[in-house]
C-alpha positions in Angstrom: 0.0 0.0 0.0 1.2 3.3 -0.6 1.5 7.0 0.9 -1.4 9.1 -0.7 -0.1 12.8 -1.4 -3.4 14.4 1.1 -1.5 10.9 4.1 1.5 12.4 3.5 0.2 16.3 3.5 -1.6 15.6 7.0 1.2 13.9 8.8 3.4 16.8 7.6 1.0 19.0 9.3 0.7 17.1 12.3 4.7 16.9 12.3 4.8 20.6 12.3 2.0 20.8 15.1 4.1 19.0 17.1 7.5 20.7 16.8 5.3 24.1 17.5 3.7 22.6 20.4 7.1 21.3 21.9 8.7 24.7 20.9 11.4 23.3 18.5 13.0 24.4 15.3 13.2 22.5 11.9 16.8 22.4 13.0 16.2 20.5 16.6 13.7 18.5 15.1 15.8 17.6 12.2 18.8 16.8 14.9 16.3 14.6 17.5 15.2 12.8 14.3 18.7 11.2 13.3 17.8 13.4 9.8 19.0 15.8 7.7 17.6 19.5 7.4 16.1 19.4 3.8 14.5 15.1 4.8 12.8 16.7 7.6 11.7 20.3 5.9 10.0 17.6 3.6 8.0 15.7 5.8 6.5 19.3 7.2 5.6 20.2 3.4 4.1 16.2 3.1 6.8 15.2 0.2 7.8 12.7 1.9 6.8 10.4 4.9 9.3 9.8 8.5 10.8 6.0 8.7 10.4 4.3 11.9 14.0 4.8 13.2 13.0 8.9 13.1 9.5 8.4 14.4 11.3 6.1 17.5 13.3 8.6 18.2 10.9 11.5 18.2 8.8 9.8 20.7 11.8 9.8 22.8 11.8 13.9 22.8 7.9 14.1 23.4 6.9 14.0 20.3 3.3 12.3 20.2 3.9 9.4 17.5 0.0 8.2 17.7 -0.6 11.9 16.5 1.6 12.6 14.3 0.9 9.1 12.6 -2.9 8.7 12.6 -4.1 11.8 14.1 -5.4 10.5 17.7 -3.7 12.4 20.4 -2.4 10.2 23.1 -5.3 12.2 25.4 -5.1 11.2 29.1 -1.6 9.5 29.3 0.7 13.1 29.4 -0.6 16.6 29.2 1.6 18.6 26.8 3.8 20.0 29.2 4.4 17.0 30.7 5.0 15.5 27.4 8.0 18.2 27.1 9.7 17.5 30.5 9.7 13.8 29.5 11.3 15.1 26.6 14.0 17.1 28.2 14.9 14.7 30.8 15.2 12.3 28.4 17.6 14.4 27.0 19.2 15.4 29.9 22.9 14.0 30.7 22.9 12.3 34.1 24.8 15.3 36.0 21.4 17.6 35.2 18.7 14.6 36.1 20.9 14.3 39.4 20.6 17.6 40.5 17.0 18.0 39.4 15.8 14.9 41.4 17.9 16.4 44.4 15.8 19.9 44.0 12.3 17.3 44.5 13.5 15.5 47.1 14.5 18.8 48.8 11.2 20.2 47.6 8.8 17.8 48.9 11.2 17.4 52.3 10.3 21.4 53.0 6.3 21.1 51.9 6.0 18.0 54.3 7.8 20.4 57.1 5.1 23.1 56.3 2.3 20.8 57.1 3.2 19.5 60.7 
C-alpha cells in the first residue's frame, strides 16, 4: 500500500503541530530525528513520509507518534507539558537529572515540614 499525497500532506502538518507545540526548530527536530535538514523540511511540506528509526526517536523527545501518525492524540496519558519535561529529561545528561531529582526531594522534604 502506498503513501497518498493528502496521508503524507496531513502527517506533515501534524509533524509541524508538534515541533510548535514542543517549541522546536526544523533544526532541533531535524537533529532529534537522526535526519538531515532538507529530509525533515519535507516531511513538514508532506513530500515525503518519516521511517520508523525517526519516528522512534521522536517519541523519545515528546513527540506524540500516535498523533503525528494517525491523528489521535495520546489524550489522558501526558498533558503537553508533561510531554515536554519527558522530553527534556530524556535528554538530559545524568549530571542535570541528578541535580533536578535532588531539588524534588529537597522540595517535597520542605512542603511536608510546612504541614506538621
Amino acid at each position: 500500500m502506498t503513501t497518498s499525497d493528502s496521508q503524507k500532506q496531513e502527517i506533515g502538518l501534524r509533524l509541524l503541530q508538534e515541533r510548535i507545540r514542543l517549541g522546536l526548530t526544523q533544526t532541533e527536530m531535524a537533529r532529534r530525528g537522526a535526519v538531515g535538514f532538507s529530509t525533515y523540511t519535507a516531511y513538514e511540506k508532506g513530500k515525503s513520509t518519516p521511517d520508523a528509526v525517526a519516528l522512534q526517536n521522536w517519541s523519545g523527545c515528546g513527540v506524540d507518534i500516535s498523533y503525528v501518525v494517525i491523528g489521535q492524540a495520546t489524550d489522558g496519558k501526558l498533558a503537553p507539558d508533561e510531554m515536554m519535561l519527558l522530553g527534556a529529561w530524556r535528554d538530559s545528561p545524568d549530571e542535570i537529572r541528578a541535580g533536578i531529582l535532588g531539588f524534588y526531594r529537597a522540595y517535597g522534604l520542605s512542603v511536608r515540614r510546612e504541614e506538621v
